[in-house]
N, C-alpha and C positions, 0 to 999 in steps of 0.2 A: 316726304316730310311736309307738315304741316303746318303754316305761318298765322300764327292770334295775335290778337293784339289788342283784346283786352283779358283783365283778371278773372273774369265769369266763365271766359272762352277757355283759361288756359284750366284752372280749377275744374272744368268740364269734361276737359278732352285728360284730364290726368285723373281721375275717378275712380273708370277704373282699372288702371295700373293699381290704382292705392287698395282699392277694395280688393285686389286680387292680393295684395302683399305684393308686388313687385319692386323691385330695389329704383328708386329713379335719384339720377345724378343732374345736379347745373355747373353748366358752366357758363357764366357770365361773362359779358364782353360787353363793350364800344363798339365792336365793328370794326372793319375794317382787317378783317382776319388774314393773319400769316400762319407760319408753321410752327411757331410757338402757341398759339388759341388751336391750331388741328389737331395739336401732340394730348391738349388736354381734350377736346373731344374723342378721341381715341383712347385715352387710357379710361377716360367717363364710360366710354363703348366696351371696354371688355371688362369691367367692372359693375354694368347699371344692367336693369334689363327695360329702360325707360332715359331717353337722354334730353335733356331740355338745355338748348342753347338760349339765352338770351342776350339780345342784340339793344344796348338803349345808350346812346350818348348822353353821357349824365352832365347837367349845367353845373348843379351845383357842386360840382369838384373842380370845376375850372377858378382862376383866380383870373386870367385873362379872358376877355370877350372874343378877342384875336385870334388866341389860342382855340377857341371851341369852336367859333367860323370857319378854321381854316382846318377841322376834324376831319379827317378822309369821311366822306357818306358811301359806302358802293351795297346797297341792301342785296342787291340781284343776286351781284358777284358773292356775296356770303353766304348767299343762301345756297348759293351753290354750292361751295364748299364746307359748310357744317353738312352739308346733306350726303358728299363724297364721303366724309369721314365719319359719318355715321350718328349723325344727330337724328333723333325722330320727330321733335318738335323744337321751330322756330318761334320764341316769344319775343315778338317788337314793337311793344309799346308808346305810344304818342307821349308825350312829353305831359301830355292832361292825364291821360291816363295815372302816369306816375305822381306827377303833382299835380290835383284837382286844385279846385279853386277852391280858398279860404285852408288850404294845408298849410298845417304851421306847426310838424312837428319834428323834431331832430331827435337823432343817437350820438353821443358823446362820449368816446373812451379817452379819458384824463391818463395826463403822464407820458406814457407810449407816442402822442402824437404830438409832443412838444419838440420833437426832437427830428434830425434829418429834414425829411421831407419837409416834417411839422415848422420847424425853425425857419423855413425858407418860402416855404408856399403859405401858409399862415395856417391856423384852428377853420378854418373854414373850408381848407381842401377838405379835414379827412372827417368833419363833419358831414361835409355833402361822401364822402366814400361809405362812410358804418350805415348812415342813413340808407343810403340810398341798399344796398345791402342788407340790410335787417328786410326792408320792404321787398328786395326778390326772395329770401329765405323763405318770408312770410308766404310770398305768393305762391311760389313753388313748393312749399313743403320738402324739400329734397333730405333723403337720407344720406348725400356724400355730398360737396360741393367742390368744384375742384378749379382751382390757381396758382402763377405761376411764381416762381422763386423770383424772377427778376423785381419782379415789386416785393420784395423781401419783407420790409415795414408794412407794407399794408397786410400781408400775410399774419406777421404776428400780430397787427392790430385788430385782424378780424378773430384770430383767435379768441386772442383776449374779449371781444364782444360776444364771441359763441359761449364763453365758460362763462364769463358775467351772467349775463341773461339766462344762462339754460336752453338756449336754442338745441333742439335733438339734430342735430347735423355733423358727419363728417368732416373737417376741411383737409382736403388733400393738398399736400402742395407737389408740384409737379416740376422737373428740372428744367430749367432755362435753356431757350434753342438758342442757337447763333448761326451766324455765317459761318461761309470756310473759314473766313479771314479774322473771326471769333465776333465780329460787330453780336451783341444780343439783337434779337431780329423785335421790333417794334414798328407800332404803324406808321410812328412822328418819321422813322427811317426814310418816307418817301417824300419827305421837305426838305433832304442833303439834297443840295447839288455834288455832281462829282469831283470836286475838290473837298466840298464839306465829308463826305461821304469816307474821303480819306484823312480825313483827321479826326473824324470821329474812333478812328482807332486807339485813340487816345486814352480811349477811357477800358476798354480791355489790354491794352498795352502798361497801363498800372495796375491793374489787377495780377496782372501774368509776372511784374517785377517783383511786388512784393510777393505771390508766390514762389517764385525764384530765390527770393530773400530766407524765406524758412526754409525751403529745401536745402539753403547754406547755413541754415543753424541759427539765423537771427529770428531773438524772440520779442525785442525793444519796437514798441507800440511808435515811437516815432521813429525809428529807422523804418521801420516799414511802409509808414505814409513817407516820408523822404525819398524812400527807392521809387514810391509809387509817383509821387508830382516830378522825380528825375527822369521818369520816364514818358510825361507829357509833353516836357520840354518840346523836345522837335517836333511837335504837330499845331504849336500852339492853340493848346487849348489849358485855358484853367479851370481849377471845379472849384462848382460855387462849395460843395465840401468835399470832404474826402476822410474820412474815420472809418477805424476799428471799434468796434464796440459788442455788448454782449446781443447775442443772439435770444435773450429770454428779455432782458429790461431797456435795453439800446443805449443803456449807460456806458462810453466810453474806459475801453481800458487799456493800460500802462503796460503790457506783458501778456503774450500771446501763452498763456498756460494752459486754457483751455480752447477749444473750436470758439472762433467769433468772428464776427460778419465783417467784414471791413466791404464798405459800403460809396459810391459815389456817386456825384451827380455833376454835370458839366452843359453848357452852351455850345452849340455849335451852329456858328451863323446864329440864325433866330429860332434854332430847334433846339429845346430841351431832352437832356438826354438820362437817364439812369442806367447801374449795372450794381454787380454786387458778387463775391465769392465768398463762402466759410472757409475760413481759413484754418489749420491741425497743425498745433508745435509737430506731430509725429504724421509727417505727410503719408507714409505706410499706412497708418490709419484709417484714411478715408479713402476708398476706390475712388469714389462720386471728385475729390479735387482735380482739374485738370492739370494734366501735365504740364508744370511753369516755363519749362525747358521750348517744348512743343510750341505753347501758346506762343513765347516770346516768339519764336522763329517766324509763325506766322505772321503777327504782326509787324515782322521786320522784314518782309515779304514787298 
């Protein structure tokens, strides 16, 4: 596998892939790779016949300085592991590289980003997210690009930037790893201590209630977040939200009638955390929902 790091270098070495018509897939990351970023270079791997990992801590999606300081770095270790799982080019970019000097331009998808994450991190996280995004789309050209469900909202967000603009890309989205013990696996995961570590169950421990909840028939948009914050209780953690809402516009809703996201985010010590499940009045319906029953047990473990 082969590590560039700049846009002439990577444009070069993908040539000719393109001139030959080869399928080439991205899958973009931070760094700091678990087995949730492996699952999508693997499914990128039996889908692509050209795989381009990119590795770039992006500033401008931070809202804290703290926060991006304190960003796991480990290039080695990644490259190790995109390369295990079958990445053929490693693109790691300098921070100049991305943003040169006298860059002054932004991607803004209105509406979508007013909400969740948007409501909490401010217009400036998911400005620096589309942006920075549109510019590896740009760089790579890729025909598939693929991420994961955990960041749910940034999923639909990029959507909605790829149909806006007409960018010719795929976006795959690809299903959410976890632990045994269901924690979603995330890089921030390695700033619990082990106390935090175990109350971060907190936030699959609501998801799994209000699962629980429709497989007993309830469809009430607030009983559902009810079972879900009764089930935070004993770990003491609060979220900063915790909604249902539609899976196409992120509009909150009152009645679980169709599939919709119910979505969370929570503190834990000084780590920020997210998770998210689709939720199906007709739990039969959807293979892909995990077993509420199951999950519970585990986190009650």
């Amino acid at each position: 596998m082969r590590t560039l790091r700049t846009v002439g270098e990577l444009r070069a070495a993908l040539e000719p892939a393109r001139r030959a018509g080869r399928t080439i897939g991205l899958v973009p990351t931070m760094g700091a790779l678990h087995e949730g970023h492996l699952s999508l270079i693997v499914r990128a791997r039996s889908q692509c016949d050209l795989v381009v990992v990119s590795l770039f801590v992006n500033p401008a999606q931070f809202n804290e300085h703290a926060d991006l300081d304190r960003y796991p770095r480990q290039e080695d270790r990644d490259r190790g592991l995109a390369a295990q799982a079958g990445a053929d080019l490693l693109f790691a970019p300098t921070r100049e590289e991305v943003y040169p000097a006298g860059f002054s331009t932004s991607v803004e998808v209105l509406g979508l980003t007013d909400r969740l994450e948007g409501a909490v991190r401010g217009s400036a996280h998911f400005r620096g997210v589309t942006t920075v995004v549109t510019k590896l789309l740009n760089m790579v050209a890729p025909d598939i690009a693929y991420f994961g469900q955990k960041d749910a909202q940034q999923v639909i967000v990029i959507r909605r930037l790829v149909e806006d603009l007409n960018v010719a890309v795929r976006i795959e989205e690809c299903p959410t790893v976890r632990e045994s013990d269901g924690l979603a696996m995330s890089s921030r995961n390695a700033h619990l201590s082990p106390d935090e570590r175990t109350r971060a169950l907190a936030l699959h421990r609501a998801l799994a209630a209000a699962g629980a909840a429709v497989s007993d028939g309830e469809l009430s948009a607030d009983a559902l977040i009810r079972a879900a914050r009764d089930a935070m209780t004993p770990f003491d953690v609060e979220p900063e939200y915790l909604a249902l809402v539609s899976p196409d516009t992120l509009e909150t809703v009152s009645r679980l009638d169709e599939p919709a996201l119910l979505a969370i985010a929570a503190r834990v010590g000084a780590t920020r955390l997210i998770d998210n499940v689709t939720l199906y009045p007709d739990v039969r319906s959807n293979p892909q929902q995990p077993n509420p029953r199951e999950a519970q047990a585990i986190c009650s473990a």
